[in-house]
C-alpha positions in Angstrom: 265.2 183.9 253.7 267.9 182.6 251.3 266.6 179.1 251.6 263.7 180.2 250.1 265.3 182.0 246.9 265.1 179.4 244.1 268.0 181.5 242.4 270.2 179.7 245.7 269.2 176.5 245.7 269.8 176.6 241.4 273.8 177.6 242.5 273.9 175.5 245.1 273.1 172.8 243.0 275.0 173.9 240.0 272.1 174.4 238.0 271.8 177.1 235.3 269.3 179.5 234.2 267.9 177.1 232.1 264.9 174.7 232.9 266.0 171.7 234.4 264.9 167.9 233.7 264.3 165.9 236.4 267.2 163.3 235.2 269.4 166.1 235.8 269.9 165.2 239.3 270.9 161.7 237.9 274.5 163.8 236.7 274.5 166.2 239.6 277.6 164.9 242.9 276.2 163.4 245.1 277.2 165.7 248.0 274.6 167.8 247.0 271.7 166.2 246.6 271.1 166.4 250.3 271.0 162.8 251.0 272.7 161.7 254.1 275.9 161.7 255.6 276.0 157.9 256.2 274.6 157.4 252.5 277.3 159.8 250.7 280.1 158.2 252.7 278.9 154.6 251.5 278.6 156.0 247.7 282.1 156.9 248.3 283.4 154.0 249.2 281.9 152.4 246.3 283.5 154.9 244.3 280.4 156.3 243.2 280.2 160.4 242.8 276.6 160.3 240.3 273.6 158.5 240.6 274.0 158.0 237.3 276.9 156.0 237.8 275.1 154.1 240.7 272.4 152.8 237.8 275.5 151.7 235.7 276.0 148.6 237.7 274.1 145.9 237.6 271.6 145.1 240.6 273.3 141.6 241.5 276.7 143.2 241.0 276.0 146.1 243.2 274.9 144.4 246.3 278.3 142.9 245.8 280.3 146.2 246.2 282.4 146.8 249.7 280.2 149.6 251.2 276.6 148.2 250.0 273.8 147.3 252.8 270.2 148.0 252.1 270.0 150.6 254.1 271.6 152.1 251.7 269.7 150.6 249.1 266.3 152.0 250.8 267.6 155.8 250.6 268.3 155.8 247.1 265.2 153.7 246.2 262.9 156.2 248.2 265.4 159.0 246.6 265.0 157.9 242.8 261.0 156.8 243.8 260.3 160.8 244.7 261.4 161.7 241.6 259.7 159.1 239.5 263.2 157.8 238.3 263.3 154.5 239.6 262.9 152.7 236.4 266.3 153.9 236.2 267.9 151.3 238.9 266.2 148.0 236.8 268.3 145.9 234.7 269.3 146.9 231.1 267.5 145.6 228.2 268.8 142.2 227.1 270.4 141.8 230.8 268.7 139.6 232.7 269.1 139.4 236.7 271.2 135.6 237.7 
């Protein structure tokens, strides 16, 4: 089974030979992280295409956005949690939360 192949799922991802780190998926579209259909349509009408750029916002500001709901919110938490990123969703150094 193709599925199965890791040389696939390293395409399909747009991965390369090399070894991955697990903040690679923070640069990868989201399309293809194989979230879901309702979450990638919300990320784009936030204009977000990275998770990366999702963790350039600040919290406050990003329940703000047009598209934002916490069900939303929960998917990428549990996402981000998985891959033991989700320090990566906190508040920059020397910016506090209002």
């Amino acid at each position: 089974m193709k599925f199965l192949n890791r040389s696939y799922w390293e395409k399909f991802l747009g991965l390369t030979h090399k070894a991955a780190t697990k903040e690679d998926v923070m640069y990868m579209p989201i399309k293809k992280l194989g979230l879901g259909k309702e979450f990638n349509r919300q990320c784009k009408t936030m204009g977000f295409k990275t998770l990366h750029e999702v963790t350039l916002i600040e919290p406050m500001e990003l329940v703000e956005l047009d598209g934002f709901d916490y069900n939303w919110l929960s998917e990428l938490v549990k996402f981000l949690n998985e891959r033991q990123l989700l320090h990566l969703l906190q508040p920059l150094p020397g910016k506090s939360v209002r």
